[in-house]
C-alpha positions in Angstrom: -13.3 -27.8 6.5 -14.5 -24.5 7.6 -16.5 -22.7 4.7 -15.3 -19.2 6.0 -12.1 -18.4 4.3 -9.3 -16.9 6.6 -5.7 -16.2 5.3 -3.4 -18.0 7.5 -1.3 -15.4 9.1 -1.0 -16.8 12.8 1.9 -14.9 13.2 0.3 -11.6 12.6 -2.4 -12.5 15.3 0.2 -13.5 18.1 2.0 -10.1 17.0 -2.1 -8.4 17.6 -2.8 -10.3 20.9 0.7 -8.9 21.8 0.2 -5.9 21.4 -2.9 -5.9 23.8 -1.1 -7.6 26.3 1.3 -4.9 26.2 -1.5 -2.0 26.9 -3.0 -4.0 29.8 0.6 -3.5 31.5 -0.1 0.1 31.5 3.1 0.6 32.1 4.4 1.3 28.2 3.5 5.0 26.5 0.2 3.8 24.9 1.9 6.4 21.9 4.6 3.3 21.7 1.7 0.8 21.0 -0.1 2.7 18.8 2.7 3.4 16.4 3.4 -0.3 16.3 0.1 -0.7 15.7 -0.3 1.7 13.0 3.4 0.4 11.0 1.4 -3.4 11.4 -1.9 -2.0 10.0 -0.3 0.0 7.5 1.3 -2.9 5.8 -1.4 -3.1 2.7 -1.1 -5.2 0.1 -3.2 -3.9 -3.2 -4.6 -6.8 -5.0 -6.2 -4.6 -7.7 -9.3 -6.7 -9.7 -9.3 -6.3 -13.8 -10.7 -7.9 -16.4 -13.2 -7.5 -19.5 -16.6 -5.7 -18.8 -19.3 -8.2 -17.4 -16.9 -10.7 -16.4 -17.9 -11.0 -12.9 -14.9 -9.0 -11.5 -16.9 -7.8 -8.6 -18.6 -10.9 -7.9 -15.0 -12.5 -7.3 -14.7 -9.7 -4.6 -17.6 -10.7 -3.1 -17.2 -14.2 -3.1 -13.9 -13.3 -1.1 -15.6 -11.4 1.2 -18.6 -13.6 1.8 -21.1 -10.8 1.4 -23.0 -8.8 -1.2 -20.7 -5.8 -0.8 -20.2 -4.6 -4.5 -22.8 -3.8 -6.8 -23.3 -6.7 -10.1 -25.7 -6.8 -12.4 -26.7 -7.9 -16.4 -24.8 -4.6 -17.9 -21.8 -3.0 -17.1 -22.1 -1.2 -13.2 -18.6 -0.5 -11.9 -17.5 3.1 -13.5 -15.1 4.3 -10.3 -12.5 2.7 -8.7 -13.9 1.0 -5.5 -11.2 0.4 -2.6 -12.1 -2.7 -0.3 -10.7 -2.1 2.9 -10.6 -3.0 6.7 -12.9 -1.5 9.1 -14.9 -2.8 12.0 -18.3 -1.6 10.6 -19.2 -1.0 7.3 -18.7 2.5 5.6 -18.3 4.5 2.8 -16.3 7.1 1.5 -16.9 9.1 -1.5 -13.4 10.9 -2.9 -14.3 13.7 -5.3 -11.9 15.1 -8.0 -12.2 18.3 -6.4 -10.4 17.5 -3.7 -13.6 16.9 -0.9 -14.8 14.1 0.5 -18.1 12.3 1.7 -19.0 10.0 4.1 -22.0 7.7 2.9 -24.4 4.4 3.6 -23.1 1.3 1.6 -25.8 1.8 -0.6 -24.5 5.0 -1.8 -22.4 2.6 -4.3 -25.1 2.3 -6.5 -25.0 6.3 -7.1 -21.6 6.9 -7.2 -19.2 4.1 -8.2 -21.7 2.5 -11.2 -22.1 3.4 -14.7 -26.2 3.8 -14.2 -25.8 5.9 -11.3 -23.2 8.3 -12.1 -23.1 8.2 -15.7 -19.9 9.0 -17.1 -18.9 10.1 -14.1 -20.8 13.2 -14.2 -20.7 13.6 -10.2 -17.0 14.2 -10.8 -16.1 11.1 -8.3 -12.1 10.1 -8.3 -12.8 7.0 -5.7 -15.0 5.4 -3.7 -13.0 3.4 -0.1 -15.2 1.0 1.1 -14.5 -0.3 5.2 -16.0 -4.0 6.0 -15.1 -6.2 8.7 -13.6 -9.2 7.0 -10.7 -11.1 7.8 -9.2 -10.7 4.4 -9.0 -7.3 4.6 -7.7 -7.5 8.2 -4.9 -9.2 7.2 -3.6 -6.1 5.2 -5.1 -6.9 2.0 -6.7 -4.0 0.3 -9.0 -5.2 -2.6 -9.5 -2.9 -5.8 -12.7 -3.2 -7.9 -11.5 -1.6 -11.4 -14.1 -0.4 -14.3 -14.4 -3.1 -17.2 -11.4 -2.8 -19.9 -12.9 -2.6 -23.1 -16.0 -1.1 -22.4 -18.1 1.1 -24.5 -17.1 3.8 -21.8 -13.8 4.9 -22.7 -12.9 6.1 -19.3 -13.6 3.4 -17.4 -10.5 1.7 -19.4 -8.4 4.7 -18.8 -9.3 4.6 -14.8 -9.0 0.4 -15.1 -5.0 0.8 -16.8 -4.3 3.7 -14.3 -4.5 1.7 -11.4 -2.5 -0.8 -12.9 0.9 0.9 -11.4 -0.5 0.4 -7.7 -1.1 -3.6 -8.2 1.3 -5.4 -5.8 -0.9 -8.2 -7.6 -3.9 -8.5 -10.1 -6.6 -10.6 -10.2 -7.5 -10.7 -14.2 -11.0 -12.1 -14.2 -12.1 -14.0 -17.3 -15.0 -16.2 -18.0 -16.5 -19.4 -19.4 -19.2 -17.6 -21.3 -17.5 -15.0 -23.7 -13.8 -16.6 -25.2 -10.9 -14.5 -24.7 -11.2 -12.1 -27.2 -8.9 -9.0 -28.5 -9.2 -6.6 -26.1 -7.9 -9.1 -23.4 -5.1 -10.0 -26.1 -3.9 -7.1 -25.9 -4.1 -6.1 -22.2 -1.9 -9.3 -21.4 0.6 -8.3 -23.9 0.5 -5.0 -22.2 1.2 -6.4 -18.3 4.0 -8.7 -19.3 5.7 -6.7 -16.8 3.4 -7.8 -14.3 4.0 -11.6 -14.8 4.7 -13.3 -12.3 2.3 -11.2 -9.9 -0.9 -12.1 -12.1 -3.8 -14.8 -10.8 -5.5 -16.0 -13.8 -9.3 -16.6 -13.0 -12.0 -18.4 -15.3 -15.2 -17.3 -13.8 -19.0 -18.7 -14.2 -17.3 -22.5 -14.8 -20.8 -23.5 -13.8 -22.2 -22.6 -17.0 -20.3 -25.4 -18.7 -20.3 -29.1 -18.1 -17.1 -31.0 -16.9 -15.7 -31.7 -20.9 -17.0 -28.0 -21.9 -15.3 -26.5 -19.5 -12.0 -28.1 -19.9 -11.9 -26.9 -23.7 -12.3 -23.7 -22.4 -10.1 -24.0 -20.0 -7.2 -25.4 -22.4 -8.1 -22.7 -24.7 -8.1 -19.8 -22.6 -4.4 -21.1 -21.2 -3.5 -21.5 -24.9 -4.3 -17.9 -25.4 -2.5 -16.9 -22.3 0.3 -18.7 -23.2 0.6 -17.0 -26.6 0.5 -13.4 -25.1 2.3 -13.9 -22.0 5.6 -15.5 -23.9 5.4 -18.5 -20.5 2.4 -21.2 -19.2 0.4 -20.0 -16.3 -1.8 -21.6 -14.3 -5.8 -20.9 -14.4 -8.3 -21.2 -11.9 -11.9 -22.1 -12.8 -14.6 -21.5 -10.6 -17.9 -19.9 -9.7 -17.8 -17.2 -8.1 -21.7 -16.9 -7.2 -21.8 -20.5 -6.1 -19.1 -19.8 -3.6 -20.7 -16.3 -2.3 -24.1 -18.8 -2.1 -22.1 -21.3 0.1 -20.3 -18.3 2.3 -23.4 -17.0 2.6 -24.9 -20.6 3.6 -22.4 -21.4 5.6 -22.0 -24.7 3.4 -18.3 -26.2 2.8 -19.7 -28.5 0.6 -21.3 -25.8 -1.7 -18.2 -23.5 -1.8 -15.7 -26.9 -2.4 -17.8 -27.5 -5.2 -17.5 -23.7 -6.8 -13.4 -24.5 -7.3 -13.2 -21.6 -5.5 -11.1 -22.8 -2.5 -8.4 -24.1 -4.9 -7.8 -19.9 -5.6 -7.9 -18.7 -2.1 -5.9 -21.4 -1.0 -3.2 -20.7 -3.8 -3.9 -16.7 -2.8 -3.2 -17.0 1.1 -0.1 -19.0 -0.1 1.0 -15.6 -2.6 0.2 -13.6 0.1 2.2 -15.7 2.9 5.1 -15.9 0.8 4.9 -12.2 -1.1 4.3 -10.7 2.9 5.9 -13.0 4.9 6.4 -12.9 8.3 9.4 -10.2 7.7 7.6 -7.1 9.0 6.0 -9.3 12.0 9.4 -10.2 13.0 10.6 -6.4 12.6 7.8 -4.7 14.4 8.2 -7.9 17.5 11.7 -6.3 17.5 10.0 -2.7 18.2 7.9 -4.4 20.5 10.7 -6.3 22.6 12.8 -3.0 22.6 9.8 -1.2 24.2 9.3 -3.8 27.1 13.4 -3.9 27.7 12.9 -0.4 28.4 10.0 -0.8 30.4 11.7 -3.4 32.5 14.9 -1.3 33.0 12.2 1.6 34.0 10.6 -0.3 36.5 14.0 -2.1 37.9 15.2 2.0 37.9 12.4 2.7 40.0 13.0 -0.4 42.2 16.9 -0.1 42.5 16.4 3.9 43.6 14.2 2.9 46.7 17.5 1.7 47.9 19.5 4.4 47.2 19.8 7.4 50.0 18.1 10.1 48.9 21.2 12.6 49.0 22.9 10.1 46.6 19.9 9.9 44.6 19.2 13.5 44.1 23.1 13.5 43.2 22.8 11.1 40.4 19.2 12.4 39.2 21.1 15.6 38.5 23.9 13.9 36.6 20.8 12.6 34.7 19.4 15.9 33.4 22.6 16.6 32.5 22.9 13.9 30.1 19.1 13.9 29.1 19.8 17.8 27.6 22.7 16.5 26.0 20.7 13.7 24.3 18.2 16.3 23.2 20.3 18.3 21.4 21.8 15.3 19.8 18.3 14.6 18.7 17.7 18.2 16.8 20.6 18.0 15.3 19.8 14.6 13.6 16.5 16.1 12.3 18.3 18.4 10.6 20.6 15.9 9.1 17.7 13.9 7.7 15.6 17.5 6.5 19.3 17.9 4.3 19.6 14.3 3.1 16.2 13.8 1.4 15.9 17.2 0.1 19.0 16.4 -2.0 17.6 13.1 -2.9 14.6 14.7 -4.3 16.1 17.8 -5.6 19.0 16.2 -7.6 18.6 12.4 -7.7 15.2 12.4 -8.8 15.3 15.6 -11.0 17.9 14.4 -12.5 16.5 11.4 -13.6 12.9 12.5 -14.5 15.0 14.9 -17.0 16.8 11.9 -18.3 13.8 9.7 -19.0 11.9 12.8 -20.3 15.0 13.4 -23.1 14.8 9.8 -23.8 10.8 9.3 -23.8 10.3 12.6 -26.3 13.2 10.7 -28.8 11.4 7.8 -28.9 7.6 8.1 -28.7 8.7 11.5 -31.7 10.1 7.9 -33.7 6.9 5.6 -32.9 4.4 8.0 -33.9 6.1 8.6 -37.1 5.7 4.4 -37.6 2.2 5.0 -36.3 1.7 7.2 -38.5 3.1 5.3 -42.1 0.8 2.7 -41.0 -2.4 4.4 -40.7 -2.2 7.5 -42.9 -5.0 5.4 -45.2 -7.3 6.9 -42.7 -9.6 10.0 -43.0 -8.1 13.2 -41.8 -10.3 13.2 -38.6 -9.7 9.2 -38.1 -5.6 9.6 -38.5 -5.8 12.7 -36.4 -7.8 10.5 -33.3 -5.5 7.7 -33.9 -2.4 9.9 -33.6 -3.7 11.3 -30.4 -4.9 8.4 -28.7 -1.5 6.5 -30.0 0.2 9.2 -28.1 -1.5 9.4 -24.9 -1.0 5.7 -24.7 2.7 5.8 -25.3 3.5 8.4 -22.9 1.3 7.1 -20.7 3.2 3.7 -20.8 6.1 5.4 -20.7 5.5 7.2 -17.7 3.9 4.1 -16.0 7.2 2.0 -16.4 10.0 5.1 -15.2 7.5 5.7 -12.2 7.7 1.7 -11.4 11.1 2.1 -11.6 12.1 5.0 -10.0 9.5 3.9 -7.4 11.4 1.3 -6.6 14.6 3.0 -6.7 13.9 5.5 -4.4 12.4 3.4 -2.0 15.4 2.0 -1.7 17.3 5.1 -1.4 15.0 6.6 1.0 14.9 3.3 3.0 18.7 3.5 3.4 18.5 6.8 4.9 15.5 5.7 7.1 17.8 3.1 8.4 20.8 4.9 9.0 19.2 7.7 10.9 16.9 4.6 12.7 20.5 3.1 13.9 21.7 6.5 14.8 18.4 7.4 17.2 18.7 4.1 18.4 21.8 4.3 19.4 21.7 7.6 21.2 18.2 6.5 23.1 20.6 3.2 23.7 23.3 5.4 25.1 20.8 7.0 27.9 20.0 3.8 28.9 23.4 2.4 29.4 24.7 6.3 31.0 21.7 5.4 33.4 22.2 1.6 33.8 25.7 2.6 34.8 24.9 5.3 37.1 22.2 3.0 39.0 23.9 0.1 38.4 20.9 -1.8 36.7 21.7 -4.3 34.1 19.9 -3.1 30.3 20.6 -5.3 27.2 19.9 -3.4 24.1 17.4 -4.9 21.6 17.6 -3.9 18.1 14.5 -2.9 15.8 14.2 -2.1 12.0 12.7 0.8 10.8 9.7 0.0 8.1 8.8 3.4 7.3 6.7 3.6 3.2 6.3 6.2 0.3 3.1 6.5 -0.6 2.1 7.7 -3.9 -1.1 10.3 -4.9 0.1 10.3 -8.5 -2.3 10.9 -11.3 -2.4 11.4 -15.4 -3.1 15.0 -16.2 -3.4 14.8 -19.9 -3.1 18.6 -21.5 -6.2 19.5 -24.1 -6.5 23.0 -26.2 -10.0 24.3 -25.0 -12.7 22.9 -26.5 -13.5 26.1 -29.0 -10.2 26.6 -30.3 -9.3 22.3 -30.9 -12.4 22.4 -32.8 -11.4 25.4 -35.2 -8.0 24.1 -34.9 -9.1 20.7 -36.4 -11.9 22.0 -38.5 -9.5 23.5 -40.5 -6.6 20.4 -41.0 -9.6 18.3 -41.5 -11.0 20.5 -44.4 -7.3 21.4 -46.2 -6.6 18.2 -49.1 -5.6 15.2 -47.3 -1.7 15.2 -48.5 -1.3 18.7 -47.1 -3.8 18.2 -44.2 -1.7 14.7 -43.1 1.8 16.4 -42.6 -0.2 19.6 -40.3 -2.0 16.8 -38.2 1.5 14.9 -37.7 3.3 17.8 -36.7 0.4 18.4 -34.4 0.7 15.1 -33.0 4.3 15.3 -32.2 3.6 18.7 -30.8 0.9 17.3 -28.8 3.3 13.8 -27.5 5.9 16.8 -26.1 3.7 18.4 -24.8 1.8 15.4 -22.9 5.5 13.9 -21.9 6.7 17.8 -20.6 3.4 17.8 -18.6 4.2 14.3 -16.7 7.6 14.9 -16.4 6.3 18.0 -14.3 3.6 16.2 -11.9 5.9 12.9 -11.7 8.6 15.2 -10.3 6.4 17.0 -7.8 5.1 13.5 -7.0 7.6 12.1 -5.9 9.1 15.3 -4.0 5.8 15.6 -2.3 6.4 11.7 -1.1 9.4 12.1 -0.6 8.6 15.0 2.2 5.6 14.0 3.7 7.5 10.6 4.5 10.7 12.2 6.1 8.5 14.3 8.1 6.8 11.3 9.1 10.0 9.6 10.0 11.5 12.6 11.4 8.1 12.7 13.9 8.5 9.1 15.0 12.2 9.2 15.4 11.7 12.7 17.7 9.1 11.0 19.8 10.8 7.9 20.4 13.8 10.2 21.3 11.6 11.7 23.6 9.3 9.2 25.1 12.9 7.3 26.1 13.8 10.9 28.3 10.5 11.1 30.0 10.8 7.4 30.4 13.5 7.6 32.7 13.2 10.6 34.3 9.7 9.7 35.4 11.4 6.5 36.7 13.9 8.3 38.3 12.0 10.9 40.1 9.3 8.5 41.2 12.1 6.7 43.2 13.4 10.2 44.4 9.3 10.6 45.4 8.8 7.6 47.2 12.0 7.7 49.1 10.9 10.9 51.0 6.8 9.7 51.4 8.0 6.9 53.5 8.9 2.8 53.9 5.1 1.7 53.6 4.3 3.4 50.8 7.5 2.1 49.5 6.7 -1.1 50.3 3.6 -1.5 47.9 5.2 0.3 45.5 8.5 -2.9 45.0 5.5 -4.9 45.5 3.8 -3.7 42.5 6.4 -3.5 40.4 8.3 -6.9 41.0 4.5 -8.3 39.7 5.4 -6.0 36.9 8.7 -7.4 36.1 7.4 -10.8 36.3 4.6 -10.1 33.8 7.3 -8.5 31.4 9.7 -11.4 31.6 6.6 -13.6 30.4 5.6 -11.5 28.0 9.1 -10.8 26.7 9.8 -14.9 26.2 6.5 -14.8 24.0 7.2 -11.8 21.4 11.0 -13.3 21.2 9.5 -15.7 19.4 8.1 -13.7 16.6 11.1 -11.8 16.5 12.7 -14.7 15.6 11.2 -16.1 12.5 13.8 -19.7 12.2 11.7 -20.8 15.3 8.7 -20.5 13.8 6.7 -23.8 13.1 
């Protein structure tokens, strides 16, 4: 066996090679290709890495990778959020919270993303997006290196649970060496939601001998088991004796780190979690783009037959329906502009407004129970408790509406993606059948899904008094006698829930209008083009038939040459990608 590990997705790479074979026709709008190309590539998976401080989180990573990417050393390093994704050649980007960016060497990591080199965070660093060339990534996985829960850095936990929304799957790393402790406890009680999307990983089992490490291993599951409410299954392995046999190139090493019994139950997640779906809907694209090609070409071929008066006659009755088509095709974009600006203007105001009623009712109920239970506490301990209780609780709260409104209105912009998708590609259809009847060229219709996402640039903004005034302000609660001082610091608190859950309510809304925009526009763009690459198509078809015609019978001549090779090319390649696009004939 191979000690390189390389998800199976042979489908995807068929779809890839297609592709190429496609520009090396020169014959399709290399605009057409791209866009494919792009909807394939786009297709990330987020397979966000958590875990305990110093539990080798980033040494999974790079055990996956084969390569000393990430930083990892004896104290806690990773303080940013570090994006693993694909790139031919290795680079960095540095976000800031400020909005710019930098470009960087790899090594930069060590002064930006760590805890030693950007202490917290004082650069002011939102993310770091690695690019490296491994197949992995290539697939459309996107790796996430997350700051240590439980840390003595407090922000590092907050930046490590933030991310937790974007997981389509986590990798919880824990390890031989420290027992699962509280802090893990509780984090697993906290992504019950998450369950069936979590990989349980027991790092460093090379620390332990063969009947140490399954008591750890039966414990650890024990543990699980208790906070999870359901058995999962738990991989043990090494992580540095599998980067040592990647880097060695040694099957034996790396099949003796347990670490091929993860990736191999990983690629079968990510096989089953991805599919082939999106393969099989972009092949569509793909097979709809070389129909047209081929009817192009056969246009071209059939109107070096026609007389030229004729032709001119029926090039004419073109234009007349290709202005007609382009009209069709503004009004649609206006249609769409309508639709999602009432999905974001009532569907989702409405229900941020809903969820904010219900949020302030119930977190105004918990931190009264918060409060009976830890009122034994000194006025400045029960005031930080209060607070922090509340930030978590709307924080939670906002986490699981945004989950679920994510999902509902992908769906709801989806639908109107697709009925819009079926309306375009019936009008561009429509020109092709006007013109198939007016040259009398046979055109069989292909149809393709549209797979068009929301992404989300969603973040906490959690409100604080200025620093001067919170301190006078709690100065003074903290010095009044404690059963006075209690009631003023738990009216504060509920003060300070509202106004945390009125300040969410307020960015989630914006968020997802901002999505919501930026993706119709998107759609809108693609769904103009293709309108209008399908027009220039065939009047370029059309008119080159109209050219040749009057330049003469040689130069005619080469011309059906060339493109019956054409044609011949596009029937072969077009029996290939109707395989893809047919996934039940897939081996």
């Amino acid at each position: 066996m191979p000690s390189h590990i390389q998800p199976k997705n042979s489908q995807s790479d068929y779809f890839q090679q297609y592709l190429t074979d496609a520009e090396t026709l020169e014959c399709i709008p290399p605009a057409e290709i791209q866009m494919l190309r792009q909807r394939f590539e786009s297709n990330v998976f987020n397979l966000v890495v958590m875990g305990e401080f110093k539990r080798g989180k980033s040494s999974v990573i790079n055990a996956l990778i084969g390569e000393d990417v990430l930083p990892v050393g004896v104290v806690p390093l990773t303080a940013i959020a570090t994006i693993l994704e694909y790139g031919k050649a290795p680079t960095v980007q540095i976000l800031f919270q400020d909005g710019t960016e930098k470009q960087a060497d790899v090594k930069a990591l060590w002064d930006f993303a760590t805890e030693k080199g950007n202490p917290d965070n004082e650069k002011g660093v939102s993310e770091v997006h690695v690019s490296w060339p491994s197949p992995w990534l290539k697939s459309g996985v996107r790796l996430i290196d997350t700051p240590g829960i439980g840390s003595v850095h407090q922000q590092n936990s907050d930046v490590a649970y933030g991310l937790l929304p974007r997981a389509d799957a986590v990798l919880l790393v824990l390890s031989v060496d420290q027992p699962i402790g509280q802090v893990e406890y509780d984090f697993l009680k906290q992504v019950r939601d998450y369950a069936g999307r979590i990989f349980f990983l027991l790092n460093k089992s090379d620390l332990l001998t063969a009947t140490d490490l399954a008591e750890s291993q039966a414990f650890t599951s024990q543990v699980i088991t208790e906070a999870m409410g359901f058995p999962a299954t738990l991989f043990p392995f090494s992580a540095r004796l599998a980067l040592e046999g990647r880097k060695k190139d040694s099957a034996g090493q790396l099949s003796k780190s347990g670490f091929l019994v993860f990736t191999e139950a990983l690629k079968l997640f990510l096989a089953e979690d991805k599919g082939n779906a999106l393969v099989a809907s972009l092949a569509k694209g793909l097979l709809r783009l070389l129909s047209q090609t081929r009817f192009s070409a056969e246009l071209t071929l059939s109107s070096l037959t026609v007389p030229v008066d004729e032709l001119r006659q029926k090039v004419k009755a073109f234009e007349s329906k290709r202005d007609e088509m382009a009209q069709g095709g503004r009004d649609f974009s206006i249609l769409l502009k309508a639709e999602v600006k009432h999905l974001a203007d009532q569907d989702v105001t409405a229900d941020v407004e809903d969820f904010m009623a219900r949020l302030s009712e119930e977190i105004e109920a918990q931190i009264r129970n918060h409060y009976d239970s830890v009122r034994h506490l000194s006025s400045h301990e029960l005031d930080e408790s209060l607070r922090q209780y509340a930030m978590e609780a709307v924080r939670t709260g906002w986490d699981h509406f945004r989950r679920d409104e994510d999902e509902k209105l992908e769906a709801a912009f989806h639908q109107i993606c697709a009925r819009f998708n079926e309306k375009i590609n019936a009008t561009v259809d429509e020109l092709y059948r006007f013109s198939s009847d007016l040259f009398s060229i046979p055109f069989d219709a292909v149809d393709a899904d549209s797979a068009w996402d929301i992404q989300s640039g969603f973040y906490y903004k959690f409100w604080e008094v200025p620093g001067s005034i919170r301190l006078m302000t709690t100065s003074f609660l903290h010095a009044l006698p404690k059963f006075l001082g209690d009631q003023l610091i738990l009216r504060d608190a509920r003060k300070y829930a509202q106004e945390l859950t009125d300040t969410q309510a307020g960015r989630v809304r914006y968020d997802f209008a901002q999505r919501l925009d930026k993706s119709m526009r998107d759609f809108n763009k693609g769904m103009c083009e293709r309108l209008t690459v399908a027009l220039a198509h065939i009047e370029s078809a059309v008119k080159k038939g109209l050219e040749l015609a009057a330049a003469g019978s040689a130069e005619a001549d080469d011309e059906a040459k060339r493109l019956n090779e054409r044609l011949k090319a596009l029937a072969t390649l077009v029996n290939r990608v109707k395989v893809l696009a047919e996934p039940a004939q897939l081996n």
